[in-house]
Backbone as JSON, one array per atom type, in Angstrom:
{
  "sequence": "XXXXXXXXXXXXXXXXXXXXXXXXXXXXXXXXXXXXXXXXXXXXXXXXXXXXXXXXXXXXXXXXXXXXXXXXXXXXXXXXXXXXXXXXXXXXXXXXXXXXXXXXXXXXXXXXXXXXXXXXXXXXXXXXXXXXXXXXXXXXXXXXXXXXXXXXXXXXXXXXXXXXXXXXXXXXXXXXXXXXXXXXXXXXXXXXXXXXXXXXXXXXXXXXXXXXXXXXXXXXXXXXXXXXXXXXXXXXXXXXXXXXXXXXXXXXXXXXXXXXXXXXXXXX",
  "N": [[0.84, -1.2, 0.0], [1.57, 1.07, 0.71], [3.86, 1.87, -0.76], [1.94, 1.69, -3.62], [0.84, 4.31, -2.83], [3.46, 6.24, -2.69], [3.85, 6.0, -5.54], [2.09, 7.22, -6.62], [2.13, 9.24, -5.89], [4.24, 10.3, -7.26], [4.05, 10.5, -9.88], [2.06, 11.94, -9.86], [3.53, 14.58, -9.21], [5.31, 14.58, -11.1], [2.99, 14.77, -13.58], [2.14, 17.45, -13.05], [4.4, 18.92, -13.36], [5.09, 18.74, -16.01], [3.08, 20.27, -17.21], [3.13, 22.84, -16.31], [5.63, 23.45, -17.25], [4.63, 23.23, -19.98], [2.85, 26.02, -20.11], [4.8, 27.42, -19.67], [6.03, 27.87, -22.01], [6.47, 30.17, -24.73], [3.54, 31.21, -26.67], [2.92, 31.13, -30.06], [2.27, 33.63, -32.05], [0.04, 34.59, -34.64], [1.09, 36.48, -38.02], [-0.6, 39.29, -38.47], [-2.31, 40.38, -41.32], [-1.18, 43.37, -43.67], [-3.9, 45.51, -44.29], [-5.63, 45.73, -47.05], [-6.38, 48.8, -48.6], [-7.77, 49.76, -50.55], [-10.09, 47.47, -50.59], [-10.43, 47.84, -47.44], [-12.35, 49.79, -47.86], [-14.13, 48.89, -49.46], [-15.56, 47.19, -48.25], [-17.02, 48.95, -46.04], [-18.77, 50.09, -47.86], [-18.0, 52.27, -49.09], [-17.88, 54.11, -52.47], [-17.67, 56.14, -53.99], [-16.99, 59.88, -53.43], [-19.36, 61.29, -51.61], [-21.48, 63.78, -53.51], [-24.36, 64.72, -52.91], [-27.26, 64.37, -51.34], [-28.41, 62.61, -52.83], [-26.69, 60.95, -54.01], [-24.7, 57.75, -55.05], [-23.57, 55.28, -52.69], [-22.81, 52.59, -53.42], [-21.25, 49.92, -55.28], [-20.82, 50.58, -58.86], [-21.3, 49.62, -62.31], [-23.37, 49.5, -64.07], [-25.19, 51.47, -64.09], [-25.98, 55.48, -64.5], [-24.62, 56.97, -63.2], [-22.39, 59.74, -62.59], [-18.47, 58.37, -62.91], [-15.96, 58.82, -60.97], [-12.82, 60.74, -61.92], [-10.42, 58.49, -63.21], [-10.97, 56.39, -61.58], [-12.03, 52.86, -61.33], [-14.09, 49.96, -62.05], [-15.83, 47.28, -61.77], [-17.2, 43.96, -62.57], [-17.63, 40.4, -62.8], [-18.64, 37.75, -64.45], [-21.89, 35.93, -65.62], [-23.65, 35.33, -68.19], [-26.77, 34.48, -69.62], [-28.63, 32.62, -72.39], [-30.81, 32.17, -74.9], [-31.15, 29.58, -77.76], [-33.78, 30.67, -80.15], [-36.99, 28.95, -81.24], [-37.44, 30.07, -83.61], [-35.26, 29.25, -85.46], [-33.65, 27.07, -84.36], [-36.03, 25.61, -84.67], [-37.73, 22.37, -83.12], [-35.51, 21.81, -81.29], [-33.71, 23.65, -78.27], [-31.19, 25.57, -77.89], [-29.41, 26.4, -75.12], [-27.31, 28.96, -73.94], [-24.84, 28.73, -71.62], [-22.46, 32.01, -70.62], [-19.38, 33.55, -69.97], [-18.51, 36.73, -68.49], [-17.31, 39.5, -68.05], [-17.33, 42.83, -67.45], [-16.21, 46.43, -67.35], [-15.69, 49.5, -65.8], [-14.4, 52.68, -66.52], [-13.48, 56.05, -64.89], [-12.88, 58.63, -66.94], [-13.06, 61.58, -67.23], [-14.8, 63.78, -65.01], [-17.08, 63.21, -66.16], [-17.22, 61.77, -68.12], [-16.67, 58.18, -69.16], [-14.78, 55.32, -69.89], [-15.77, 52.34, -70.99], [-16.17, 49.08, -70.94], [-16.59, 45.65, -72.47], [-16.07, 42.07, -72.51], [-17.63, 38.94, -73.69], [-17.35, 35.36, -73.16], [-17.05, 31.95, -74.49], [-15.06, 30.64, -75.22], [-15.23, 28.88, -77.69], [-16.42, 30.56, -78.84], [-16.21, 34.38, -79.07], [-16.71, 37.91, -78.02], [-15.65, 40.8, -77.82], [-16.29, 44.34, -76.57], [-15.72, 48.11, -76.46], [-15.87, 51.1, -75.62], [-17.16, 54.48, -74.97], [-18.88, 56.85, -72.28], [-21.04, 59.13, -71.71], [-22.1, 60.28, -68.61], [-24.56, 62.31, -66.43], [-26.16, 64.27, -63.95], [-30.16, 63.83, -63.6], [-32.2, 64.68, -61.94], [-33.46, 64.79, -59.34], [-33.05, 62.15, -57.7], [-32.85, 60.73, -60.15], [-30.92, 60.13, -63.03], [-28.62, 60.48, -66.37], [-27.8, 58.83, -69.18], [-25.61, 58.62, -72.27], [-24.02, 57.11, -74.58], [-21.45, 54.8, -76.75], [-20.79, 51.93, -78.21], [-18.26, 50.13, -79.81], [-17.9, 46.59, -81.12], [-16.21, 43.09, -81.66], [-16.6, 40.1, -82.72], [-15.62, 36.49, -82.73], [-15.94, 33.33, -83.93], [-15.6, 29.83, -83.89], [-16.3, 26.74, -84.63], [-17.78, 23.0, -85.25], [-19.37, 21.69, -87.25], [-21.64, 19.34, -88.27], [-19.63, 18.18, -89.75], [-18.11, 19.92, -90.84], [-15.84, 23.12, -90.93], [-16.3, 25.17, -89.59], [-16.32, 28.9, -89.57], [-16.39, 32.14, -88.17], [-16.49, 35.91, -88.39], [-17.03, 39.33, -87.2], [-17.95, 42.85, -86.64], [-19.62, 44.81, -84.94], [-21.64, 47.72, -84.06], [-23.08, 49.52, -80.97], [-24.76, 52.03, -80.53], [-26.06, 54.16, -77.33], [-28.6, 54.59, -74.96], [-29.32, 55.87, -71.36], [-31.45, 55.23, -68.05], [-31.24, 56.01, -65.06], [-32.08, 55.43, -61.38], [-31.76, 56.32, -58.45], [-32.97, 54.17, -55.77], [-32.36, 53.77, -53.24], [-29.81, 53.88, -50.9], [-28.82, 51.38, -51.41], [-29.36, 50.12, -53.75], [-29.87, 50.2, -57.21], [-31.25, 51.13, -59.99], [-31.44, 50.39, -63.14], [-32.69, 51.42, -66.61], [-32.01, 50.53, -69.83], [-31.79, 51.3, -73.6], [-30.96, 50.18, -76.77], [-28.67, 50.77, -80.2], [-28.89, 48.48, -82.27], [-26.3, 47.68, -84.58], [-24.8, 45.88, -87.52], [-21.6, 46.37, -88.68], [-19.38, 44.78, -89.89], [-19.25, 41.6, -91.42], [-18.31, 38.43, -91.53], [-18.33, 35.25, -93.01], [-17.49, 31.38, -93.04], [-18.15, 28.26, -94.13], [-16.49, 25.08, -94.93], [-16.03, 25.54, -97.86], [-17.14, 27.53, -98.65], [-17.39, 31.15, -98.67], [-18.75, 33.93, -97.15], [-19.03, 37.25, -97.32], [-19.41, 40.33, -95.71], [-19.47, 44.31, -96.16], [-21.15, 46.57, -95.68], [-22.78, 48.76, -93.38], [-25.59, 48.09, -91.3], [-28.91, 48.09, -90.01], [-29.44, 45.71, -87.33], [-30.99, 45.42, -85.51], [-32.41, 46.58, -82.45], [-32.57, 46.94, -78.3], [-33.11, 46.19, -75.3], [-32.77, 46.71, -71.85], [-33.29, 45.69, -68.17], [-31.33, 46.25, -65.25], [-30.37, 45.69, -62.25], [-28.81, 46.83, -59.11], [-27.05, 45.9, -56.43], [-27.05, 44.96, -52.9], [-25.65, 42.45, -52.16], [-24.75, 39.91, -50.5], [-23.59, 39.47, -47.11], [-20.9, 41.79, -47.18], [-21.09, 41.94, -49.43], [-21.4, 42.97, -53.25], [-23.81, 42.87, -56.11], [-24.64, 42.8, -59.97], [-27.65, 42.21, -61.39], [-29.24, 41.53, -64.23], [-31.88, 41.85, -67.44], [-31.91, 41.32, -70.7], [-33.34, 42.5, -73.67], [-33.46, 41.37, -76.99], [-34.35, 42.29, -80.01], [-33.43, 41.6, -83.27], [-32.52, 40.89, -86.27], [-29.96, 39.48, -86.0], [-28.14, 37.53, -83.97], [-24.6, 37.5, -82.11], [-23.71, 35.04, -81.08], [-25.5, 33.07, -82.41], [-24.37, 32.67, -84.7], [-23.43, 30.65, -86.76], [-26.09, 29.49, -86.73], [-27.83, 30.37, -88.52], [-30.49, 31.44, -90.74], [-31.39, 31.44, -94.2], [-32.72, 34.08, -95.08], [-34.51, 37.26, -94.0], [-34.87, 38.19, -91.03], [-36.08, 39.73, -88.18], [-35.98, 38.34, -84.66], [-36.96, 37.58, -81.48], [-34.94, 37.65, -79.0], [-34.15, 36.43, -75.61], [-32.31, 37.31, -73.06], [-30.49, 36.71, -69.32], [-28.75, 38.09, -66.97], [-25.92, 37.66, -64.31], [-23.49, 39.66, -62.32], [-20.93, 39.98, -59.99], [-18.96, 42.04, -58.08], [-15.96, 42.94, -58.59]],
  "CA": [[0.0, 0.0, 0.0], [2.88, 2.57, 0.93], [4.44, 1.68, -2.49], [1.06, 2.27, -4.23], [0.75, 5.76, -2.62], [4.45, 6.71, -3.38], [4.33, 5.55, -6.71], [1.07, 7.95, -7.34], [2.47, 10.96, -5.95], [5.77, 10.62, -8.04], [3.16, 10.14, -11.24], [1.19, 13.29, -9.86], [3.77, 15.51, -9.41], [5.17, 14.83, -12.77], [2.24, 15.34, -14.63], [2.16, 18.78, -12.85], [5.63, 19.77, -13.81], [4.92, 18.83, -17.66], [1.93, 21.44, -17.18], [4.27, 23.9, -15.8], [6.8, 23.61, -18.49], [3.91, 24.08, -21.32], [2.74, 27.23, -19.8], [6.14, 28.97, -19.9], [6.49, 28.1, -23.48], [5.93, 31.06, -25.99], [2.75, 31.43, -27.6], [3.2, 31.53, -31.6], [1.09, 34.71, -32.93], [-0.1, 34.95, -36.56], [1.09, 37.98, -38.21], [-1.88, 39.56, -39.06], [-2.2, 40.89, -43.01], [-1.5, 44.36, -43.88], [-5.38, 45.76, -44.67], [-6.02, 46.54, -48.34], [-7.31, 50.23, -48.77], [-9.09, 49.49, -51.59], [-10.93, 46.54, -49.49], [-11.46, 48.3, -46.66], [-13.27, 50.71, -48.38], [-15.14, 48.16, -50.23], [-16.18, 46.93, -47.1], [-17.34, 49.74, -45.71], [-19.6, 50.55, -49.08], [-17.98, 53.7, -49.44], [-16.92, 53.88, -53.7], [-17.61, 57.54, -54.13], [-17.4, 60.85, -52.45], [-20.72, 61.6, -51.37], [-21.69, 65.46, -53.69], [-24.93, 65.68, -52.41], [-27.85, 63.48, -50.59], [-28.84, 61.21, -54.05], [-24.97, 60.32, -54.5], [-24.75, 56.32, -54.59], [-22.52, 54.67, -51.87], [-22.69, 51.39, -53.74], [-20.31, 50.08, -56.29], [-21.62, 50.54, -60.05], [-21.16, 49.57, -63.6], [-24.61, 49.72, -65.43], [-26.07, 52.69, -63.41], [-25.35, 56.42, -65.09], [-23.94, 58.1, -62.68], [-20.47, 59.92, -63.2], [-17.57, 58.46, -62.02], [-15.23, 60.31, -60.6], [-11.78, 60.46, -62.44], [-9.27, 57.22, -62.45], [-11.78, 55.34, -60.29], [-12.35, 51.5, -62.13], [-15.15, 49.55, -61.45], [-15.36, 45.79, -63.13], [-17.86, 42.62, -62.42], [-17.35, 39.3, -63.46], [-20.31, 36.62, -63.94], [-22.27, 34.85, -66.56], [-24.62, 35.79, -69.41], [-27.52, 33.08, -69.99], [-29.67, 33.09, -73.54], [-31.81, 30.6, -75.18], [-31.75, 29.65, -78.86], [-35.01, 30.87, -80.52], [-37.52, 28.2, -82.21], [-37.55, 30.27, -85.25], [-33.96, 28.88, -85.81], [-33.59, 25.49, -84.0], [-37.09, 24.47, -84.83], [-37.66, 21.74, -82.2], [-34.44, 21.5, -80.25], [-33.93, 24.67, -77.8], [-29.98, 25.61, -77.37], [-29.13, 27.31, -73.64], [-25.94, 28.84, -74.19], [-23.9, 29.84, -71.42], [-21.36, 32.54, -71.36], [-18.55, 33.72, -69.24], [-19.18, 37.91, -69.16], [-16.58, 40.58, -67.88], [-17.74, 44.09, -67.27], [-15.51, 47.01, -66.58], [-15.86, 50.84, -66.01], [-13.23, 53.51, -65.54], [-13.41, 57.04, -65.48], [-11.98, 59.67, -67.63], [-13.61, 63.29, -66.74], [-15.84, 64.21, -63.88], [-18.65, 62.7, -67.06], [-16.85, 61.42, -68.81], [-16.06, 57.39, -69.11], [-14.66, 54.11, -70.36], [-16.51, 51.46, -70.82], [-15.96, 47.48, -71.82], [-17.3, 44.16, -71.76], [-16.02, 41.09, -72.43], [-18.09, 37.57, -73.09], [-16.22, 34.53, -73.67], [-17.14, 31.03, -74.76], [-14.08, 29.53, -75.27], [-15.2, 28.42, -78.92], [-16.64, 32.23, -79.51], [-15.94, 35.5, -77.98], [-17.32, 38.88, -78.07], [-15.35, 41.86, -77.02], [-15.96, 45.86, -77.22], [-14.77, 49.04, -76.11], [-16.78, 51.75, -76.09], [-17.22, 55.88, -73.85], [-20.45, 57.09, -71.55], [-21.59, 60.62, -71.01], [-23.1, 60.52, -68.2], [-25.16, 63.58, -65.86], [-27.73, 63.92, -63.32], [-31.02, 64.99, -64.34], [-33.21, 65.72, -61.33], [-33.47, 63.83, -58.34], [-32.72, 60.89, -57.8], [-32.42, 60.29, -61.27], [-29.34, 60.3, -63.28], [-28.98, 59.42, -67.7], [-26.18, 58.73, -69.66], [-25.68, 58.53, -73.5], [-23.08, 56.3, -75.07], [-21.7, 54.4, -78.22], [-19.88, 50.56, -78.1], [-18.16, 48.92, -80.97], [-17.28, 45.69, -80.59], [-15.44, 42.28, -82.95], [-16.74, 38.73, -81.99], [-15.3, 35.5, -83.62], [-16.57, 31.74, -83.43], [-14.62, 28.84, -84.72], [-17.21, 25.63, -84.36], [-17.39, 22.17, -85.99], [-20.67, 21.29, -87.28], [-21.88, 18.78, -89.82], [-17.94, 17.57, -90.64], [-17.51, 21.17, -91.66], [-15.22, 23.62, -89.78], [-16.95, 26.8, -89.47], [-15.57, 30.07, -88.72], [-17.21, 33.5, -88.07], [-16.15, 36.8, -88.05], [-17.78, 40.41, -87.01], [-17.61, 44.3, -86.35], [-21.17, 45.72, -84.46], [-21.8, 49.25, -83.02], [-24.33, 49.97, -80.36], [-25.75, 53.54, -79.82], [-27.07, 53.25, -76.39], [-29.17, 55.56, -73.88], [-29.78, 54.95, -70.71], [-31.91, 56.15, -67.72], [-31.19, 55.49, -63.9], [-32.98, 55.57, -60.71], [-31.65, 55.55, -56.95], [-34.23, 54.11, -54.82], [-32.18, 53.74, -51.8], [-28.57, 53.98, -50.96], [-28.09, 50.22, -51.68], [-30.34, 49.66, -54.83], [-29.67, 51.3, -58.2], [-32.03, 50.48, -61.04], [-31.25, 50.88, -64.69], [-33.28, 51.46, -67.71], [-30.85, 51.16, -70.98], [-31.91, 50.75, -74.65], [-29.24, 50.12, -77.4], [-29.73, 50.1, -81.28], [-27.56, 47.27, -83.01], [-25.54, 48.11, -86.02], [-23.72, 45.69, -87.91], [-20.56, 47.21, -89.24], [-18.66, 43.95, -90.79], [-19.57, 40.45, -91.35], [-17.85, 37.19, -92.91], [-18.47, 33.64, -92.23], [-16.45, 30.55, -93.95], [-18.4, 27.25, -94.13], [-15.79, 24.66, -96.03], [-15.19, 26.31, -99.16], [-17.84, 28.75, -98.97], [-17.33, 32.36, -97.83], [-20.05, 34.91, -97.43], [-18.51, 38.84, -96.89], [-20.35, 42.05, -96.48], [-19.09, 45.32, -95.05], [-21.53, 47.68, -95.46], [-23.36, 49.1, -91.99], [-27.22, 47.45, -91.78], [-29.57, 48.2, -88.8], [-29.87, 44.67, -87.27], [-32.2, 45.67, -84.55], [-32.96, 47.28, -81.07], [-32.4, 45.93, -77.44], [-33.66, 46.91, -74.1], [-31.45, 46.33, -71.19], [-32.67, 46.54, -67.42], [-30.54, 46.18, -64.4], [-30.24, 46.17, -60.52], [-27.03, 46.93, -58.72], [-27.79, 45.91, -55.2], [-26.13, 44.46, -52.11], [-26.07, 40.5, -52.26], [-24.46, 38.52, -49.41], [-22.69, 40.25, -46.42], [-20.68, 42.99, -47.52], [-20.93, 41.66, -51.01], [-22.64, 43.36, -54.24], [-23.71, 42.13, -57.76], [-25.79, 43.43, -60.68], [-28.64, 41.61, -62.27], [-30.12, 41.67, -65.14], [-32.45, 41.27, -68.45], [-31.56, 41.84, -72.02], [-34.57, 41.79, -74.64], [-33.13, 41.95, -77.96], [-35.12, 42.28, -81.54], [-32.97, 41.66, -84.26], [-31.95, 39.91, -87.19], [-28.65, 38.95, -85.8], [-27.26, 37.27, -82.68], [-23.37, 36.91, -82.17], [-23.96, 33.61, -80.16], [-26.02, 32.08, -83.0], [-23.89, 32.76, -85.87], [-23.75, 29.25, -87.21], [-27.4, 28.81, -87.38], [-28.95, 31.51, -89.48], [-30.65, 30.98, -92.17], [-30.98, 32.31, -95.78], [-33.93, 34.89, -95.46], [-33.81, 38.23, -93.48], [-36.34, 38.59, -90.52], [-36.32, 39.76, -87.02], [-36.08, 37.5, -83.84], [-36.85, 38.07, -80.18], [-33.77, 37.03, -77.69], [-34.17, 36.93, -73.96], [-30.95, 37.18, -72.03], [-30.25, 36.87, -68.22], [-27.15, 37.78, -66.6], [-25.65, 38.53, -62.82], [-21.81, 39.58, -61.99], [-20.32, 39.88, -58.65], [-18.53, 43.11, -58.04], [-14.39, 42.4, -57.74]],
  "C": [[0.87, 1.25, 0.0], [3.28, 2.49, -0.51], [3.71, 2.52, -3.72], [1.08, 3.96, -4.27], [2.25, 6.55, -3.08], [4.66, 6.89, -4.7], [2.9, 6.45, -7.22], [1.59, 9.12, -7.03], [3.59, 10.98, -6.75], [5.0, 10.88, -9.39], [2.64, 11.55, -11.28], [2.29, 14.44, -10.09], [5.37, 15.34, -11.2], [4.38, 15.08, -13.98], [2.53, 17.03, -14.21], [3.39, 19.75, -13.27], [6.08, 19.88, -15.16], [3.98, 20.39, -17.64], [2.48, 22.65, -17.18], [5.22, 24.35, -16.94], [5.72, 23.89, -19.88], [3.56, 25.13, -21.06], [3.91, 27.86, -19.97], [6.5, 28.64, -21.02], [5.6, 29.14, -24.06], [5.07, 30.74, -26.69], [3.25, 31.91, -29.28], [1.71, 32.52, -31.9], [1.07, 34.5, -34.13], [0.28, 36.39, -36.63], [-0.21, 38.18, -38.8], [-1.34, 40.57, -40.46], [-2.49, 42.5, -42.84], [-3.08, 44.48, -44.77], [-5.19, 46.12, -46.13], [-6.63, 47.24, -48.29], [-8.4, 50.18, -49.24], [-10.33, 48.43, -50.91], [-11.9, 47.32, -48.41], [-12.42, 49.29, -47.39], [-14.25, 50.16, -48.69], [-15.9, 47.55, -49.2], [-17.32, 47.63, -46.01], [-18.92, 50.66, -46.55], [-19.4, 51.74, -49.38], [-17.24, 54.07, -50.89], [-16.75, 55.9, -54.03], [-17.58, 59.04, -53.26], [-18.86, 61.17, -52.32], [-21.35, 63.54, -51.78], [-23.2, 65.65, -53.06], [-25.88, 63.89, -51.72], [-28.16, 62.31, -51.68], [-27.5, 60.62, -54.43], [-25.4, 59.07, -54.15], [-23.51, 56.39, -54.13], [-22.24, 53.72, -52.7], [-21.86, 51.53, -54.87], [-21.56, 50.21, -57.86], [-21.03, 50.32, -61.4], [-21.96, 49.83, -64.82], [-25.27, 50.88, -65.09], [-25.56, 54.05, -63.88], [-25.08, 57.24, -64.57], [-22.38, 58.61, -62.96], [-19.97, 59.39, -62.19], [-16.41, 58.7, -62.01], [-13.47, 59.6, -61.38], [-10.56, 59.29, -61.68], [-9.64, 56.66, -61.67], [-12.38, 53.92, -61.34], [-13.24, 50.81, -61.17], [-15.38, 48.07, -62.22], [-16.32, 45.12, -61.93], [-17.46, 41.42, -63.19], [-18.38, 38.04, -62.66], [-20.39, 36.15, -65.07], [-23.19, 35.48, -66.89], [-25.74, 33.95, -69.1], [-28.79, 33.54, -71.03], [-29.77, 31.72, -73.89], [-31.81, 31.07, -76.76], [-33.58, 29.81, -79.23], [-35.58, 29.41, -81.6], [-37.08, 28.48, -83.57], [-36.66, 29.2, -85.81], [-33.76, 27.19, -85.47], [-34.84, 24.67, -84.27], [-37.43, 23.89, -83.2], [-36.64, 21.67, -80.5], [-33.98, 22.92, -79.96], [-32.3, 24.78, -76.81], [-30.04, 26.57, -76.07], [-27.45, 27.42, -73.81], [-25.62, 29.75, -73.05], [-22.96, 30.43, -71.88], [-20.47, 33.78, -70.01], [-18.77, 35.4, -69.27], [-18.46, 39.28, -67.63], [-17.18, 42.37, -67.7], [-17.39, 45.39, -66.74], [-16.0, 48.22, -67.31], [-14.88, 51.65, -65.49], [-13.86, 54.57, -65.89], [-12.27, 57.84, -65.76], [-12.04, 60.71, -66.95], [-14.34, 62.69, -65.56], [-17.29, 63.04, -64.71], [-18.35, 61.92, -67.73], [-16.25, 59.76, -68.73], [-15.91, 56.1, -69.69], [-15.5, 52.59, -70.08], [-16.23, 49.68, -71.68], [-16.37, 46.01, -71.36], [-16.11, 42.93, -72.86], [-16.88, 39.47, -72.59], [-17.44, 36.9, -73.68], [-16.88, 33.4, -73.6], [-16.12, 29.92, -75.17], [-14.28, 29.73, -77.18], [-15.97, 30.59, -79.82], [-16.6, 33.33, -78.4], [-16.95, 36.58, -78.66], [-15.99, 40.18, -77.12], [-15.54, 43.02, -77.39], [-15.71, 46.56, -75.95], [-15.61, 50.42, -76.39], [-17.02, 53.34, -74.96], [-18.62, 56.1, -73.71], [-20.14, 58.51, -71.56], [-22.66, 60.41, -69.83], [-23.33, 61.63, -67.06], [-25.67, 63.28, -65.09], [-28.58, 64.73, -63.92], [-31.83, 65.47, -63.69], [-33.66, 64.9, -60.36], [-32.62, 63.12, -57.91], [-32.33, 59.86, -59.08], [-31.56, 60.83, -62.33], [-29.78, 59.21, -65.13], [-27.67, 59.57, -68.39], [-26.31, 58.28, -71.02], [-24.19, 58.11, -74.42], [-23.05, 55.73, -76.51], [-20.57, 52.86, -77.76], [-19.5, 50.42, -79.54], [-17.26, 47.72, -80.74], [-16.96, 44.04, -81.89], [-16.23, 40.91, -81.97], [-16.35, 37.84, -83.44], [-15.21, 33.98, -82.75], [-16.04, 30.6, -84.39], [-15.67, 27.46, -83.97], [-17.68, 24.37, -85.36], [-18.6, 21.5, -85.65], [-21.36, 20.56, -88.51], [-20.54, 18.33, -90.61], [-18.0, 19.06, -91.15], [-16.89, 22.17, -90.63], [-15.65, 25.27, -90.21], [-16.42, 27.89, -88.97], [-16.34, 31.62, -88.92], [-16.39, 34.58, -87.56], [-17.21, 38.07, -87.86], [-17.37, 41.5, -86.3], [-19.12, 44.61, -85.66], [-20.33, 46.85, -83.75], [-23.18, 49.06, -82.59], [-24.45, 51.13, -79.67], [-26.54, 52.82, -78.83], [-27.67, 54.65, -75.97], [-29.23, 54.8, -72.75], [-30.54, 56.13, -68.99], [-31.76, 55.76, -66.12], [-31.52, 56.11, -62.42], [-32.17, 55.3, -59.19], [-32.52, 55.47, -56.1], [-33.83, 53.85, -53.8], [-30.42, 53.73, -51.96], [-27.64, 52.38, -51.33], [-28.88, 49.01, -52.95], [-30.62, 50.7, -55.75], [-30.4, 50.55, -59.61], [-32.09, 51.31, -62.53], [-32.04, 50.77, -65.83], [-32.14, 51.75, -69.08], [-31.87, 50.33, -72.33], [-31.05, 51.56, -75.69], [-30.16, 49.86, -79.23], [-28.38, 49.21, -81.78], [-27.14, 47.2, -84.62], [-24.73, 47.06, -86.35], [-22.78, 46.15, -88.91], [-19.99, 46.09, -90.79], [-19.33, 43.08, -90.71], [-19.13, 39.28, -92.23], [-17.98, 35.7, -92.26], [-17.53, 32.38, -93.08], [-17.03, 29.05, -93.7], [-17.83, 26.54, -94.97], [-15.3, 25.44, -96.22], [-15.98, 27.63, -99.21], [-18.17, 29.87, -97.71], [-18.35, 33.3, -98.67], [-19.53, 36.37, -96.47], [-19.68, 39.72, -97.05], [-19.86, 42.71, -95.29], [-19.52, 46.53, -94.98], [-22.6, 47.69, -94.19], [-24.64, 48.72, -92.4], [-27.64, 47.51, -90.13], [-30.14, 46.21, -88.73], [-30.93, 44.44, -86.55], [-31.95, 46.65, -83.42], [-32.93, 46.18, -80.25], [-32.68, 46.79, -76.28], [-33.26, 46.51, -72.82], [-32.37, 46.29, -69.2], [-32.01, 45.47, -65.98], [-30.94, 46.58, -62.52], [-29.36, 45.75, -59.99], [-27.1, 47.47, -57.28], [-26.87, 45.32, -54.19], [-26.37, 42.73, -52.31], [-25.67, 39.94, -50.96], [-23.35, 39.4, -48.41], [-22.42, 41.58, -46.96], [-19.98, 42.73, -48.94], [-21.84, 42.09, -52.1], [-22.51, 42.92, -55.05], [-25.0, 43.18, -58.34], [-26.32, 41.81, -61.31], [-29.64, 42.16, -62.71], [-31.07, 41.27, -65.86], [-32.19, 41.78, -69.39], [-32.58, 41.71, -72.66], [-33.83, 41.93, -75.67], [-34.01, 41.62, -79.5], [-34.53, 42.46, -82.11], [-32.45, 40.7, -85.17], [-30.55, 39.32, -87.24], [-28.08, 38.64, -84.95], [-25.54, 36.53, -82.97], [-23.23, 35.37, -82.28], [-24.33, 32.73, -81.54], [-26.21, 32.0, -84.73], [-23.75, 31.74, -87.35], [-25.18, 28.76, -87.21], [-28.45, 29.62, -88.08], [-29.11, 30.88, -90.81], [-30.97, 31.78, -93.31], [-31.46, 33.77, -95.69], [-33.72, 35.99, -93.95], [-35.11, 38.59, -92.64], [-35.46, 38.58, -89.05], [-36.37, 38.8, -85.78], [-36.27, 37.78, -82.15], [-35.79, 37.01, -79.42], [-33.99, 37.56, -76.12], [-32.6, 36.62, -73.24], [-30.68, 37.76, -70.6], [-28.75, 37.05, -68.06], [-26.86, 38.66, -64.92], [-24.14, 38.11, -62.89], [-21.94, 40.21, -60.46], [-19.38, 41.19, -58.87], [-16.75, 42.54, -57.63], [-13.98, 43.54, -57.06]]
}
């Protein structure tokens, strides 16, 4: 019994003197990360100086307010459109599409504007300047011009297809702040094609004189989403005799088409 009891306190007071010895070891700190400016800010929802009580806090790309010189503004998300019957008949293509969206400014009114969509097998890019003002309230309009090149390389029927193109779009547009964290856009665009050549096989089909392809009606909301995270979403309507996307399936005769297109980007 004596043994027992000796042989527990020698046990006890060695656990206690392990204990002892981890306490006086040095704690390891994390360095903590210098803050990004730009972040915090973004965090904060503060993108612009505030000129009067209708100024938006929130970030923006589709909304026509000015922004303020050397200040960039960019989303990145996804487009989503639906082949039309007219064209597929029966079978009803859903084409996503990868879809870039950046704004800088130039002047006080003055600014750059460009998008980006990408498919891998076809792109789309233009490049294009905004005017935009306020006009009396809360509401704010802006008057612009895009031109932009898309080209689609796609292998259909054993034949290797390739598409080229030039469009311009005259736009307007008309925008609304209904609260400091919800900016709602009205834009309609008319659609010019400039160039156009396609290359099925052996047979190429050119033309480069300018042809009204249609009209498109745009609108938008550029809102807070998740924490201290924003995105825009949209709807595109477009009426015209020509979609980038569905270059490879037109057919001979020259008519009008309605396109619906969804799309939401995430603010970087």
């Amino acid at each position: 019994m004596l043994r027992f009891l000796t042989l527990l306190l020698l046990l006890t007071g060695l656990s206690l003197t392990a204990v002892m010895g981890q306490d006086q070891k040095p704690r390891r700190t994390r360095k903590s990360r210098p803050v990004n400016p730009y972040r915090r800010t973004y965090q904060k929802g503060e993108f612009v100086a505030p000129v009067d009580s209708t100024s938006p806090r929130v970030p923006y790309v589709h909304f026509p307010y000015p922004l303020a010189k050397g200040t960039s503004r960019a989303t990145l998300g996804v487009t989503f459109t639906t082949s039309p019957r007219d064209i597929t008949e029966e079978i009803q293509l859903s084409i996503p599409a990868g879809d870039l969206v950046v704004l800088h400014g130039l002047t006080d009114k003055l600014a750059l504007t460009g998008r980006f969509t990408f498919q891998f097998l076809q792109n789309n890019a233009s490049v294009g300047l905004r005017y935009s003002r306020p006009v009396k309230g809360r509401f704010y309009a802006s008057a612009g011009a895009d031109v932009g090149a898309w080209f689609g390389s796609l292998q259909l029927a054993q034949f290797n297809n390739r598409g080229f193109g030039v469009q311009g779009t005259p736009n307007l547009a008309i925008g609304f702040r209904s609260s400091r964290n919800l900016l709602v856009t009205l834009r309609g665009e008319v659609d010019l094609g400039l160039y156009y050549r396609s290359r099925v096989g052996q047979t190429v089909s050119d033309r480069g004189q300018v042809l009204l392809n249609g009209y498109g009606g745009t609108v938008t909301l550029e809102q807070a989403f998740f924490g201290r995270r924003h995105v825009a979403l949209g709807f595109r309507a477009l009426y015209t005799n020509f979609n980038w996307q569905f270059w490879s399936l037109y057919d001979t005769f020259d008519r009008n088409i309605f396109y619906p297109e969804a799309f939401i980007g995430f603010f970087l």
